[in-house]
PDB file with SEQRES, HELIX, SHEET and CRYST1 records, atoms N, CA, C and O in Angstrom:
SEQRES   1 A   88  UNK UNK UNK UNK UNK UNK UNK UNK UNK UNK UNK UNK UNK          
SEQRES   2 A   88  UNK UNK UNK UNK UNK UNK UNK UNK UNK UNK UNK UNK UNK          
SEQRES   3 A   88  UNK UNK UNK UNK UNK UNK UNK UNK UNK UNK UNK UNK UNK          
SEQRES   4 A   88  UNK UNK UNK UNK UNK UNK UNK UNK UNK UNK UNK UNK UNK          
SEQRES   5 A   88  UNK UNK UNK UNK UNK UNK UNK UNK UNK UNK UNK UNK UNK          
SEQRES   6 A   88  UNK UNK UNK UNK UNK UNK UNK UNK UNK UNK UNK UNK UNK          
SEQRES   7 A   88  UNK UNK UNK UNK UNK UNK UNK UNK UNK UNK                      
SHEET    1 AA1 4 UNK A   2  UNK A   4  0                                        
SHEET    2 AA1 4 UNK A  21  UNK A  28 -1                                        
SHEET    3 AA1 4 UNK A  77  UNK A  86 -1                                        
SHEET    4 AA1 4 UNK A  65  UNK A  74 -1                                        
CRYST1    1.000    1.000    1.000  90.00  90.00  90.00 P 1           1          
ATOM      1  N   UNK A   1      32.622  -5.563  14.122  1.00  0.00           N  
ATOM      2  CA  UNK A   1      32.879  -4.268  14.726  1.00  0.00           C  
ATOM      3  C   UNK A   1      31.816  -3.299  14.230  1.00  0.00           C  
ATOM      4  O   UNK A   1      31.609  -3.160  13.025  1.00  0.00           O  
ATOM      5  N   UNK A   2      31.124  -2.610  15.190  1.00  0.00           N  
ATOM      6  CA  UNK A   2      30.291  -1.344  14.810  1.00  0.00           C  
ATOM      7  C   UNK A   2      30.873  -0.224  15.408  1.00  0.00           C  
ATOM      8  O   UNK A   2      31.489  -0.219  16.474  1.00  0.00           O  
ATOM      9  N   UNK A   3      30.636   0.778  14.630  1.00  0.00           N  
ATOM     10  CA  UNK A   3      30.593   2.140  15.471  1.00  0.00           C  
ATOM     11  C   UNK A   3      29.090   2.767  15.519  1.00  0.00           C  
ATOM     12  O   UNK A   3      28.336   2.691  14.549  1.00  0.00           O  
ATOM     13  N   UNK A   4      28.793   3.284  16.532  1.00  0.00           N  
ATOM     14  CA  UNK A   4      27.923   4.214  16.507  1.00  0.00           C  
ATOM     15  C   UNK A   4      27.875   5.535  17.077  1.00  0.00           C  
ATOM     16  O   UNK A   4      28.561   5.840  18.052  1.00  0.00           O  
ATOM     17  N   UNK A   5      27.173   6.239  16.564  1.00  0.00           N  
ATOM     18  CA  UNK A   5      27.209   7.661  16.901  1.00  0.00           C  
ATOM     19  C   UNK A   5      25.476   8.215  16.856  1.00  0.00           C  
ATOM     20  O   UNK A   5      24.556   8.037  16.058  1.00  0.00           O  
ATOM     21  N   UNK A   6      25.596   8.843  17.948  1.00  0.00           N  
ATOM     22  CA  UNK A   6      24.103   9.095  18.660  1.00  0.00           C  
ATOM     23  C   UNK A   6      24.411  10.531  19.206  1.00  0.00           C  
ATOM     24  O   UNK A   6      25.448  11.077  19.583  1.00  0.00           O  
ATOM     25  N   UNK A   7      22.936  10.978  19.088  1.00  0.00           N  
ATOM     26  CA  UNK A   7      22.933  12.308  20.099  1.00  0.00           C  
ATOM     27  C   UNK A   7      23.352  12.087  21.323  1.00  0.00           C  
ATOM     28  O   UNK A   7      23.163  10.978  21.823  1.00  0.00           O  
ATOM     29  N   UNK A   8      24.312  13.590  22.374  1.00  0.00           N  
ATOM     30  CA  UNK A   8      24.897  12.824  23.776  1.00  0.00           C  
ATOM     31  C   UNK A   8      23.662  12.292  24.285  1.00  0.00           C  
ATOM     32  O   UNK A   8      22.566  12.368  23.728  1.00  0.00           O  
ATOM     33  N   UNK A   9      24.017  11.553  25.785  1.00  0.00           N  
ATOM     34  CA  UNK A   9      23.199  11.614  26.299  1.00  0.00           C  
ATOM     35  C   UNK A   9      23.672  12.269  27.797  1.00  0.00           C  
ATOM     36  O   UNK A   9      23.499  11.799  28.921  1.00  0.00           O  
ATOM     37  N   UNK A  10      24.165  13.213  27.487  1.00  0.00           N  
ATOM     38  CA  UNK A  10      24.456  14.484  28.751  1.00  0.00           C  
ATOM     39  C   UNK A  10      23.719  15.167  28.748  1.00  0.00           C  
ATOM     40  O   UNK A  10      23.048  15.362  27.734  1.00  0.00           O  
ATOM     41  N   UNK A  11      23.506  15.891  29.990  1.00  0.00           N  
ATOM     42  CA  UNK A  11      22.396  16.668  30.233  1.00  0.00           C  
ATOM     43  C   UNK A  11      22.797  18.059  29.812  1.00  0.00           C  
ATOM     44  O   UNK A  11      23.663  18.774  30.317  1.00  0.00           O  
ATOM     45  N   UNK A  12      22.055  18.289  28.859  1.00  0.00           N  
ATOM     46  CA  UNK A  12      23.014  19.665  27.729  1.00  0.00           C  
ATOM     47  C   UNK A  12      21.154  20.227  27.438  1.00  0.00           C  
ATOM     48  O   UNK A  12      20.201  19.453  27.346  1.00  0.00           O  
ATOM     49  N   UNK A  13      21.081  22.170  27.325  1.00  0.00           N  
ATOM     50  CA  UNK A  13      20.078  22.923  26.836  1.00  0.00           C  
ATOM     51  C   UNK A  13      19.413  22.286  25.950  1.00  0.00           C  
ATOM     52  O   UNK A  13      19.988  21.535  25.162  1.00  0.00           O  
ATOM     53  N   UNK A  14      18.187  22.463  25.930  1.00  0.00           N  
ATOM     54  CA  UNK A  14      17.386  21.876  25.025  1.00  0.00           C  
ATOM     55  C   UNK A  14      17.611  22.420  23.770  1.00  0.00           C  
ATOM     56  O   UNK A  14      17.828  23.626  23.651  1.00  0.00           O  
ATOM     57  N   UNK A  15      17.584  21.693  22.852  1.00  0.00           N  
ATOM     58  CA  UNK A  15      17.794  22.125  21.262  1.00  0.00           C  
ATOM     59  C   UNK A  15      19.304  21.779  20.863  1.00  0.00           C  
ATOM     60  O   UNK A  15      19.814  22.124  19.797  1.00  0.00           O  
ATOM     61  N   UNK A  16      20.047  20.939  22.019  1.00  0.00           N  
ATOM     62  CA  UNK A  16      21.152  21.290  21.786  1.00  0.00           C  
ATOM     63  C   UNK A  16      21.722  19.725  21.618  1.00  0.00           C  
ATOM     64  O   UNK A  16      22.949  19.630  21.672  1.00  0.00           O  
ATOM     65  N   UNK A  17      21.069  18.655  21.447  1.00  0.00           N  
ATOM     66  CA  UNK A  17      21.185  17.536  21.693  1.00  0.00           C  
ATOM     67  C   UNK A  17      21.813  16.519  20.652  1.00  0.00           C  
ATOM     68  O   UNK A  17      22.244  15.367  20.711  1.00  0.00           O  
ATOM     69  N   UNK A  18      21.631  17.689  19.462  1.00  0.00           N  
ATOM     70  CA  UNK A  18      22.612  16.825  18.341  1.00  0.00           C  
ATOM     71  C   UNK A  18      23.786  17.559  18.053  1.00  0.00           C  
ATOM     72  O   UNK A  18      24.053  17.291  16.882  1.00  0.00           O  
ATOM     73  N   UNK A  19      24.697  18.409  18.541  1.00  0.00           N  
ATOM     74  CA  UNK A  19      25.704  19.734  18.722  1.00  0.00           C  
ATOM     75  C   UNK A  19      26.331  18.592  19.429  1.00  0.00           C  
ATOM     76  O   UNK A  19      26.822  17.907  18.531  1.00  0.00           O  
ATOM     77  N   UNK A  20      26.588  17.989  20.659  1.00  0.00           N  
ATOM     78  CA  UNK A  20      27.632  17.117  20.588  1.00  0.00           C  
ATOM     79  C   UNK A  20      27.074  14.998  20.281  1.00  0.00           C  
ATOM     80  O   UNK A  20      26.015  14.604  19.793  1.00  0.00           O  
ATOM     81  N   UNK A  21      28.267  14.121  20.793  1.00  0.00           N  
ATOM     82  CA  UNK A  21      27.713  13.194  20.343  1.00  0.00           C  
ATOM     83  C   UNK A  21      28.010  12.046  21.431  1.00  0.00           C  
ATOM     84  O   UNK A  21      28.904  12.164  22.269  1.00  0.00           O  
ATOM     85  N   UNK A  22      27.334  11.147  21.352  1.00  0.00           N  
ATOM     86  CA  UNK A  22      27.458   9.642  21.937  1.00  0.00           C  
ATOM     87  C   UNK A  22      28.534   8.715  21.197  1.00  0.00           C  
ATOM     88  O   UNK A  22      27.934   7.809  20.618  1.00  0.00           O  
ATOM     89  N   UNK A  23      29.645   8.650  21.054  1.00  0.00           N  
ATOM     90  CA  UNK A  23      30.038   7.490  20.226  1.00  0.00           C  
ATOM     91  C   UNK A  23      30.294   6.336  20.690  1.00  0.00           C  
ATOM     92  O   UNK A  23      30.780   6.310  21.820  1.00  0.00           O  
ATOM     93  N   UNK A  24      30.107   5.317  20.135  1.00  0.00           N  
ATOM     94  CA  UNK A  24      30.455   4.119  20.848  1.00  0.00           C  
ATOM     95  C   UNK A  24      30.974   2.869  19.578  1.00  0.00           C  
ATOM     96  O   UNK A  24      30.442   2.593  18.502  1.00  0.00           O  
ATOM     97  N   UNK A  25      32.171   2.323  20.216  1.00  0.00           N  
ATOM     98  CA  UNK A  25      32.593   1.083  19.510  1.00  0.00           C  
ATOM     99  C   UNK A  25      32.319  -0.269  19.996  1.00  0.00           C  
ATOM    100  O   UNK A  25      32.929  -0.554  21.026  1.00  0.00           O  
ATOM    101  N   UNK A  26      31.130  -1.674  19.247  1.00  0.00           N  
ATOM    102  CA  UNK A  26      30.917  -2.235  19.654  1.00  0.00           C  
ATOM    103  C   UNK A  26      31.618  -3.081  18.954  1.00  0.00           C  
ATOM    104  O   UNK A  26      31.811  -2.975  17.743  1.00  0.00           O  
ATOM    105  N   UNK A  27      32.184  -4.269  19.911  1.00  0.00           N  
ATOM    106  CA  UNK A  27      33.042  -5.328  18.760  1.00  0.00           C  
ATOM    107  C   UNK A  27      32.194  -6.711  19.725  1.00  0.00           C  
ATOM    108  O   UNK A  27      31.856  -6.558  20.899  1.00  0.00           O  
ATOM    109  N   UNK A  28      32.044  -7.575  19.202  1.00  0.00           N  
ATOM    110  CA  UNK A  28      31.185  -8.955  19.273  1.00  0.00           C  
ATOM    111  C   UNK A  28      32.186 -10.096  19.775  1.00  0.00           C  
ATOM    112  O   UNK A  28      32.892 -10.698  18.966  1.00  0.00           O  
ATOM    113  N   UNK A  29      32.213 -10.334  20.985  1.00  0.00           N  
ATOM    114  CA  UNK A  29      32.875 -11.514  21.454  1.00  0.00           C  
ATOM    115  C   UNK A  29      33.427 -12.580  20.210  1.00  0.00           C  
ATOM    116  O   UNK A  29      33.210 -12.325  19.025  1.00  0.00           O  
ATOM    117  N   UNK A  30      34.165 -13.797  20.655  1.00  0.00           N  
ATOM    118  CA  UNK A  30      34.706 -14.459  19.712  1.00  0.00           C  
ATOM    119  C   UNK A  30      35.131 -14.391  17.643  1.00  0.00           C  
ATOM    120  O   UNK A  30      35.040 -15.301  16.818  1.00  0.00           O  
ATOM    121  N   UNK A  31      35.349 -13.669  17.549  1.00  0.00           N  
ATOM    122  CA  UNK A  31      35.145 -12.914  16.138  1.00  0.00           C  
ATOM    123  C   UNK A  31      36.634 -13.142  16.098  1.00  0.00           C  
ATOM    124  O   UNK A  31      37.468 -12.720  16.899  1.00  0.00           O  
ATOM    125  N   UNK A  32      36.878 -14.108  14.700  1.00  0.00           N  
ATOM    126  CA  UNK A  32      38.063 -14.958  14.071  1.00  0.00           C  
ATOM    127  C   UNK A  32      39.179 -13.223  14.048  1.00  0.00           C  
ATOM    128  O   UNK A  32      38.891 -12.128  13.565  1.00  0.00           O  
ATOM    129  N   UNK A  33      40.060 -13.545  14.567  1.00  0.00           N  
ATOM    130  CA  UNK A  33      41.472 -12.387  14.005  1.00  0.00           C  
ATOM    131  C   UNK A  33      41.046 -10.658  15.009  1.00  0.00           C  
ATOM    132  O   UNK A  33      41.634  -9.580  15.101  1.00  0.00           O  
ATOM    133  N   UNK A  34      39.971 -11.117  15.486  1.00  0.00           N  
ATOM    134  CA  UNK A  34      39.831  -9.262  16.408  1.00  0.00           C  
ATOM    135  C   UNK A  34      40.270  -9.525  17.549  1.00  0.00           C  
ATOM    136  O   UNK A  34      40.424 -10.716  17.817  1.00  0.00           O  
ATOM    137  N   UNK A  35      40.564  -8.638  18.439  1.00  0.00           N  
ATOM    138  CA  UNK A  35      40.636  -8.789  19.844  1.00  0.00           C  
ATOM    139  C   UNK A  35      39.857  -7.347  20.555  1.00  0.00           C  
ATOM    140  O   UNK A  35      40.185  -6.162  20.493  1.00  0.00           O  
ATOM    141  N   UNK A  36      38.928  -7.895  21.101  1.00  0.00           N  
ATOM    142  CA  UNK A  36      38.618  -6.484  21.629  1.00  0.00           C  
ATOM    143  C   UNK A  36      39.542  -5.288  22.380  1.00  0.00           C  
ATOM    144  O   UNK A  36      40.664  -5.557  22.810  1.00  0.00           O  
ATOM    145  N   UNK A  37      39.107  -4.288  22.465  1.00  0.00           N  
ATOM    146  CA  UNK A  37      39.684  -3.086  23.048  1.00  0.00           C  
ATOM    147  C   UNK A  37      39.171  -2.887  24.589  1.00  0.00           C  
ATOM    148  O   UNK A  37      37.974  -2.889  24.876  1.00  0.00           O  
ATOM    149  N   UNK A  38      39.905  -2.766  25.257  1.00  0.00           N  
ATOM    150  CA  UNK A  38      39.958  -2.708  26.881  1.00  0.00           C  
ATOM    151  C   UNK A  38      40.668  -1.316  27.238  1.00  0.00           C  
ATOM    152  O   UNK A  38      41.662  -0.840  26.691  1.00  0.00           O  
ATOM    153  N   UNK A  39      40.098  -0.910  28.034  1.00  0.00           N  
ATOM    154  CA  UNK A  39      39.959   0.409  28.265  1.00  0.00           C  
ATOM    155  C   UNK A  39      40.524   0.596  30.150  1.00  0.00           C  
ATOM    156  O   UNK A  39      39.649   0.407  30.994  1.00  0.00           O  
ATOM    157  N   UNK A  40      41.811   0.920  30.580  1.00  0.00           N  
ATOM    158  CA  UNK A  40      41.688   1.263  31.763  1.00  0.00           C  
ATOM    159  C   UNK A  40      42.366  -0.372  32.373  1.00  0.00           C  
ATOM    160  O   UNK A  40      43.519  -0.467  32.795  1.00  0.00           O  
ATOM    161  N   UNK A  41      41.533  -1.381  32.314  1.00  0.00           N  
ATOM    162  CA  UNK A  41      41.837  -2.592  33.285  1.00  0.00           C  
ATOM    163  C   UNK A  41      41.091  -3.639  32.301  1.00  0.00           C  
ATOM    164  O   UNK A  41      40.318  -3.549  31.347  1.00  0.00           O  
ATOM    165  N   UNK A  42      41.747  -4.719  33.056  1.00  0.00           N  
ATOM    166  CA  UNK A  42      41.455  -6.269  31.839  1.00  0.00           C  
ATOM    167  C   UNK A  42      40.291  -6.612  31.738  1.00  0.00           C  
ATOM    168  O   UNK A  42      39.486  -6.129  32.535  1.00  0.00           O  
ATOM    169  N   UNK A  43      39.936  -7.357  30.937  1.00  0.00           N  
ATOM    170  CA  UNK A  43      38.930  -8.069  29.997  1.00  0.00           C  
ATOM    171  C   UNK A  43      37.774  -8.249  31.293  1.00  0.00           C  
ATOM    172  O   UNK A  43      38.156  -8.402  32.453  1.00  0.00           O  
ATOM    173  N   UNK A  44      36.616  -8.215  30.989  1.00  0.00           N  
ATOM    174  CA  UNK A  44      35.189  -8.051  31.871  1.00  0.00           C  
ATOM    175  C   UNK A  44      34.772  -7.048  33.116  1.00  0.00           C  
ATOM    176  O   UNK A  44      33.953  -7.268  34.008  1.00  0.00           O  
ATOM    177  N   UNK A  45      35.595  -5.872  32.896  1.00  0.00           N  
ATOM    178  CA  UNK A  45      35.968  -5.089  33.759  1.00  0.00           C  
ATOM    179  C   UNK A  45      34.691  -4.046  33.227  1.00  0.00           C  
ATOM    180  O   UNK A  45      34.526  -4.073  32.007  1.00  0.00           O  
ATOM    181  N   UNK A  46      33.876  -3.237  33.914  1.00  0.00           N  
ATOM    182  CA  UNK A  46      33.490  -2.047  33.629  1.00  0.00           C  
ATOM    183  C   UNK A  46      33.489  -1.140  34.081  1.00  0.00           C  
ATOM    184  O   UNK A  46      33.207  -1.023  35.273  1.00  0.00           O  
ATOM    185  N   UNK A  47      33.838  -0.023  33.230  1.00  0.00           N  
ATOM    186  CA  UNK A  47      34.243   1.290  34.260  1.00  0.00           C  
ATOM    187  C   UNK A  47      32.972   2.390  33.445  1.00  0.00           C  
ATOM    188  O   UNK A  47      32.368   2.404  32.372  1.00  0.00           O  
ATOM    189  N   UNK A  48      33.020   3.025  34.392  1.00  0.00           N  
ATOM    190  CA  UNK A  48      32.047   4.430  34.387  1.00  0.00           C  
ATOM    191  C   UNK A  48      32.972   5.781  34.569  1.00  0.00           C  
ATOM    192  O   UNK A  48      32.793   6.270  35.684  1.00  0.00           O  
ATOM    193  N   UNK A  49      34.264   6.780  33.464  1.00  0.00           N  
ATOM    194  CA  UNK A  49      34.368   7.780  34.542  1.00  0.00           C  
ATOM    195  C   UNK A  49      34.036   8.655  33.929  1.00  0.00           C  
ATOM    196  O   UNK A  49      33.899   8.634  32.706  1.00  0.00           O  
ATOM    197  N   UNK A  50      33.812   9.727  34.751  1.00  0.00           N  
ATOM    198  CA  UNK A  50      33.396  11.472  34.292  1.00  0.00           C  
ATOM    199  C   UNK A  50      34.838  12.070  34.482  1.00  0.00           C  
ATOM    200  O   UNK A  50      34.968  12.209  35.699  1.00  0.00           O  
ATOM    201  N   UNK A  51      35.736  12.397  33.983  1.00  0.00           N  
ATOM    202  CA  UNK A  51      36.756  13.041  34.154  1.00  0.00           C  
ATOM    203  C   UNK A  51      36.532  14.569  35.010  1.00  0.00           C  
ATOM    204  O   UNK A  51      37.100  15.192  35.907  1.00  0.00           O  
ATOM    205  N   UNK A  52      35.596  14.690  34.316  1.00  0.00           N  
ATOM    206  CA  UNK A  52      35.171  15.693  34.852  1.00  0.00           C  
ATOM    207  C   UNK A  52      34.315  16.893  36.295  1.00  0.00           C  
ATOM    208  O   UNK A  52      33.918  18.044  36.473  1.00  0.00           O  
ATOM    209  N   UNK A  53      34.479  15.393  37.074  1.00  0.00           N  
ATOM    210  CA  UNK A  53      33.362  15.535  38.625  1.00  0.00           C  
ATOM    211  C   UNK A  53      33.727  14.741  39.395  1.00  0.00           C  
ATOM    212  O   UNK A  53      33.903  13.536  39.214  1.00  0.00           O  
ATOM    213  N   UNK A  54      33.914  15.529  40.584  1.00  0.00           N  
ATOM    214  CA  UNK A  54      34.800  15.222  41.667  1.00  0.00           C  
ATOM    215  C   UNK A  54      36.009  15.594  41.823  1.00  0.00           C  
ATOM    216  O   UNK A  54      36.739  15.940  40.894  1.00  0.00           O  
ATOM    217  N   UNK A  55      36.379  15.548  43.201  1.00  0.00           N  
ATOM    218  CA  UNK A  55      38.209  16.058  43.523  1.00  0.00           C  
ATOM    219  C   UNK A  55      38.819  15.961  42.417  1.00  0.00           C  
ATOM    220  O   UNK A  55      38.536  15.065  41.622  1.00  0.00           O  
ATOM    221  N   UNK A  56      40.114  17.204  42.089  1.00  0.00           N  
ATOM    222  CA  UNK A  56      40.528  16.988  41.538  1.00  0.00           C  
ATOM    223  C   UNK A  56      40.768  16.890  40.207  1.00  0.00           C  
ATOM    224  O   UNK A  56      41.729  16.784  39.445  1.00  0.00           O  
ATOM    225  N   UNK A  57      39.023  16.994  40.155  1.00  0.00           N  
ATOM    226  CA  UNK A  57      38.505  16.947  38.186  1.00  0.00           C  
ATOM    227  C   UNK A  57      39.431  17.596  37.370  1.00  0.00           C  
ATOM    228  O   UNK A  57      40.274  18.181  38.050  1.00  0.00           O  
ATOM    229  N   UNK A  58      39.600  17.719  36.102  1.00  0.00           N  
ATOM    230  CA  UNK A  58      40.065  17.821  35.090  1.00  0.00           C  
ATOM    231  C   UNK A  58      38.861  18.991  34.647  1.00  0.00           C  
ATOM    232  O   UNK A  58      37.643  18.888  34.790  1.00  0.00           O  
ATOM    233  N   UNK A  59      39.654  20.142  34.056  1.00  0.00           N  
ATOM    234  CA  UNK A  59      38.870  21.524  33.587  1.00  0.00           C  
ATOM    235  C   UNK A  59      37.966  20.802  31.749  1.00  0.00           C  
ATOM    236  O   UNK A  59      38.426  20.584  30.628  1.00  0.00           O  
ATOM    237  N   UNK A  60      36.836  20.695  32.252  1.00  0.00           N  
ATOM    238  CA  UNK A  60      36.003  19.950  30.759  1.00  0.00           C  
ATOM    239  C   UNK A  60      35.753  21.613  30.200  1.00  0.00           C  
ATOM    240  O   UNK A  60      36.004  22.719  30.680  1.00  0.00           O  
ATOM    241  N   UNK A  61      35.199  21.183  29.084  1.00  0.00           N  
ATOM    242  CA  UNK A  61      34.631  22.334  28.476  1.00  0.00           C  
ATOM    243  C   UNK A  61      33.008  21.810  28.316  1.00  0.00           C  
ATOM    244  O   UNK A  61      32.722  20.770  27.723  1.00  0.00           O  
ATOM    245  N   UNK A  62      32.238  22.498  28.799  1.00  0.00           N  
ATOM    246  CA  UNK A  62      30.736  22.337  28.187  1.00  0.00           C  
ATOM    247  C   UNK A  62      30.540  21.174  27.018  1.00  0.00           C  
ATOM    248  O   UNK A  62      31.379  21.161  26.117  1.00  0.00           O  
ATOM    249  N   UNK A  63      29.520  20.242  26.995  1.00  0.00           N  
ATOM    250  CA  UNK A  63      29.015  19.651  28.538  1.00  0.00           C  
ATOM    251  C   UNK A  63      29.451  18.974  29.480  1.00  0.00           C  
ATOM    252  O   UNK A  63      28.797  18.613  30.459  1.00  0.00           O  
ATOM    253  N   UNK A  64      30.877  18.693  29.200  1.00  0.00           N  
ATOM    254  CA  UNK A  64      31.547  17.442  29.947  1.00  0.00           C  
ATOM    255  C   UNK A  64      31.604  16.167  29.034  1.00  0.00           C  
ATOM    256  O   UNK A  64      31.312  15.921  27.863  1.00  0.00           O  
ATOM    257  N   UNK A  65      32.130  15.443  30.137  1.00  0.00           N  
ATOM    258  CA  UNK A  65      32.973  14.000  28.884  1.00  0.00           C  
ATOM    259  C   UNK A  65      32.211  12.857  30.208  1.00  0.00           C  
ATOM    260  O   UNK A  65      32.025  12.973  31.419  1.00  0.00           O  
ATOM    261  N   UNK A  66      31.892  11.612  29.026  1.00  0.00           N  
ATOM    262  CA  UNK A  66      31.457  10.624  30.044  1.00  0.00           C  
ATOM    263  C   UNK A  66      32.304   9.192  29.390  1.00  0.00           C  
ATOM    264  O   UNK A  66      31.817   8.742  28.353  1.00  0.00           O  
ATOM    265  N   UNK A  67      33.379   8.569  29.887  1.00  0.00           N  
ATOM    266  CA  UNK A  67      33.830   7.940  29.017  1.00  0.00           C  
ATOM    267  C   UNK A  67      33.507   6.272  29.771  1.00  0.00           C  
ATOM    268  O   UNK A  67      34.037   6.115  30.871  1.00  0.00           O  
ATOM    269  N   UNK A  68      32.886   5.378  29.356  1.00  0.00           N  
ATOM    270  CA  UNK A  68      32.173   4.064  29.390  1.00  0.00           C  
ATOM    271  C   UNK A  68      32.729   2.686  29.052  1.00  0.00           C  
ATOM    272  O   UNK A  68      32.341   2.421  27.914  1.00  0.00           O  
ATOM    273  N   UNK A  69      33.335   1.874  29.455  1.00  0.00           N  
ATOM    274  CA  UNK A  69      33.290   0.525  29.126  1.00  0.00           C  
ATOM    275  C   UNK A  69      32.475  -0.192  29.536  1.00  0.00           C  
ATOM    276  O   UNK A  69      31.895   0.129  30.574  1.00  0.00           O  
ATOM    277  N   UNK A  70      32.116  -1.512  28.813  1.00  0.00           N  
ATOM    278  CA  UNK A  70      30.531  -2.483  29.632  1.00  0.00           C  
ATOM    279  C   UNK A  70      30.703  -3.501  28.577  1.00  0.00           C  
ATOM    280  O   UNK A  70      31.501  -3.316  27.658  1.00  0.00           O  
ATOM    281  N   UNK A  71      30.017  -4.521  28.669  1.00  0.00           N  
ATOM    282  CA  UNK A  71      29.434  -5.497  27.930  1.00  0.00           C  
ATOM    283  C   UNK A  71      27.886  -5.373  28.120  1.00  0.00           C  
ATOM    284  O   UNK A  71      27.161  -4.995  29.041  1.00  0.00           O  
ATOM    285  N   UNK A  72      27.693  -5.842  26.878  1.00  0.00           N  
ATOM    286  CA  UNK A  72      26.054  -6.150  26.439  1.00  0.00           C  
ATOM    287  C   UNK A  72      26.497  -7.048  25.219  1.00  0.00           C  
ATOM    288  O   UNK A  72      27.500  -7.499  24.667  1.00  0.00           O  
ATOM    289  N   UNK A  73      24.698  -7.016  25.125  1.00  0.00           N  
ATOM    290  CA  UNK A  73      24.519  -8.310  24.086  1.00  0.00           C  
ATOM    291  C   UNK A  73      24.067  -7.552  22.939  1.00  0.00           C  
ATOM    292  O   UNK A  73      23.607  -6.413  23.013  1.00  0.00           O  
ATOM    293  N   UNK A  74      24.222  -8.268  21.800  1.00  0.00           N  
ATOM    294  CA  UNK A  74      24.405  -7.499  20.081  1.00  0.00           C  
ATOM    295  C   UNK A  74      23.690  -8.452  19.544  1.00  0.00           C  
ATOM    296  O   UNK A  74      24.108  -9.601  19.401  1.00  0.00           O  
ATOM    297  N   UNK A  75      22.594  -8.066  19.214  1.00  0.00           N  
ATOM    298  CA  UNK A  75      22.144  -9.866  18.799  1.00  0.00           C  
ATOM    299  C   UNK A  75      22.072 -10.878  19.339  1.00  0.00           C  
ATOM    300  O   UNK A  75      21.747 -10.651  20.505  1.00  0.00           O  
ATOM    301  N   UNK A  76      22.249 -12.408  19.082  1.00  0.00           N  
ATOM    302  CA  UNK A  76      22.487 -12.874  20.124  1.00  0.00           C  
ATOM    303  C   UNK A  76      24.307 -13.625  20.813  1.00  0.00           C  
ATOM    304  O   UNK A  76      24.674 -14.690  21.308  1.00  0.00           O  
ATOM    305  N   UNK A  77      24.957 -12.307  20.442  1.00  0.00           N  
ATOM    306  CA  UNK A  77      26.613 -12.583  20.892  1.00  0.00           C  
ATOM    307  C   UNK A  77      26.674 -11.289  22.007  1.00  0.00           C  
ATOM    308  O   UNK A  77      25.982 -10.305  22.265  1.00  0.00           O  
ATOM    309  N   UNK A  78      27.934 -11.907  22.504  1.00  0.00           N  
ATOM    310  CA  UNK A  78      27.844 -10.906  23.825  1.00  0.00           C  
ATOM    311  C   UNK A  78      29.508  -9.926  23.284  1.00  0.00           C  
ATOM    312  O   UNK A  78      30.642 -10.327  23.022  1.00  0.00           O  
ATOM    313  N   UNK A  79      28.977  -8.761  23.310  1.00  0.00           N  
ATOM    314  CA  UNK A  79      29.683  -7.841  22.821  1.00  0.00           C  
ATOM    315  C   UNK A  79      30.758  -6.949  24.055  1.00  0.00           C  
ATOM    316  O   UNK A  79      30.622  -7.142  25.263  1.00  0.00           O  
ATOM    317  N   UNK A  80      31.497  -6.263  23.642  1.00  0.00           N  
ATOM    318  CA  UNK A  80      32.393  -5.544  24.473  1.00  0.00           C  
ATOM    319  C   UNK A  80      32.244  -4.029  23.642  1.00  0.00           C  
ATOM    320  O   UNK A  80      32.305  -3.782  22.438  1.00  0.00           O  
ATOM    321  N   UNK A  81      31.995  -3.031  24.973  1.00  0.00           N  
ATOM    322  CA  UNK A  81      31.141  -1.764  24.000  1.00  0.00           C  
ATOM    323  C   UNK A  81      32.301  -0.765  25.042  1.00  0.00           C  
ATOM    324  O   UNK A  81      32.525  -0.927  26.242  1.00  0.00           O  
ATOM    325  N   UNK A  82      32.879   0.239  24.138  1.00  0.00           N  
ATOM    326  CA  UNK A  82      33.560   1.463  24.530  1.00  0.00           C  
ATOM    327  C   UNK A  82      33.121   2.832  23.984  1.00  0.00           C  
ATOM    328  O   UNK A  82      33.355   3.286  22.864  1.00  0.00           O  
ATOM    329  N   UNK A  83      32.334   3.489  25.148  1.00  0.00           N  
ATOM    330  CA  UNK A  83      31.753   4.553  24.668  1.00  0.00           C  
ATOM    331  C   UNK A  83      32.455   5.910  25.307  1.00  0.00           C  
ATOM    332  O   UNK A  83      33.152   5.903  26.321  1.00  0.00           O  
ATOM    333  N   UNK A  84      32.210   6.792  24.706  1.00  0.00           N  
ATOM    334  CA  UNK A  84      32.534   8.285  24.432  1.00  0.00           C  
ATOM    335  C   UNK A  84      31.676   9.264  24.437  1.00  0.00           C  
ATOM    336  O   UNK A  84      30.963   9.318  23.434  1.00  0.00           O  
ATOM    337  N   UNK A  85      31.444  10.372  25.561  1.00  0.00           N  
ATOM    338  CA  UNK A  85      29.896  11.033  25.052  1.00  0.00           C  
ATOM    339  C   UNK A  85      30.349  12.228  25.821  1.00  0.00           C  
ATOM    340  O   UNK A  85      30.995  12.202  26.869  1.00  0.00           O  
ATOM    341  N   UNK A  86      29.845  13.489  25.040  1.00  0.00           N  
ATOM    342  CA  UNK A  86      30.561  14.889  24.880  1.00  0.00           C  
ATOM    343  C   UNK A  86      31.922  15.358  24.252  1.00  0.00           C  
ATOM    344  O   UNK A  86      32.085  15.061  23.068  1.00  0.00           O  
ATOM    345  N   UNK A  87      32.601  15.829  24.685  1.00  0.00           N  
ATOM    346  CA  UNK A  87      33.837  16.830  24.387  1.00  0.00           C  
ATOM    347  C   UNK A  87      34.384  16.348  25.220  1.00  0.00           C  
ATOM    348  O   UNK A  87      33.965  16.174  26.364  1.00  0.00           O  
ATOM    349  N   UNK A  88      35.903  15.913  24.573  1.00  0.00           N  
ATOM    350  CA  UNK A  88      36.924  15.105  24.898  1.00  0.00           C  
ATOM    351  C   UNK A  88      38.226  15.802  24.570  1.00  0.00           C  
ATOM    352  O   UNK A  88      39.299  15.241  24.788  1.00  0.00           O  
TER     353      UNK A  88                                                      
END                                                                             
């Protein structure tokens, strides 16, 4: 399991790029006693939403929220990654 935390990558004033953050939890396929975290819908699923854009949206506060599920690769294991980026 990693966490990481990065400048967002929302489109936010210049100078302003480490004021909020990117976080993301990566956990590594087959790994004895974990089970990854699934977000929304089952296992190999990826979602993209902005809560914040489109019908209906949800009132964000500056810059907005981008919340991410996906797989990628971590080395050479194939990982399950749940990310977080802005104000939530």
């Amino acid at each position: 399991v990693i966490i990481s935390i990065e400048p967002t990558k929302l489109d936010v004033a210049p100078g302003e790029e480490t004021k909020y953050l990117n976080t993301r939890l990566i956990q590594k396929e087959n790994q004895h006693g974990i089970r990854p975290v699934y977000m929304f819908e089952e296992e190999g699923s990826t979602v993209d939403w902005d809560p914040c854009a489109g019908p209906g949206a949800m009132a964000c506060p500056y810059p907005g929220t981008r919340v991410r599920y996906y797989n990628e690769m971590s080395g050479e294991k194939h990982a399950h990654v749940l990310e977080v980026d802005g104000v939530f």
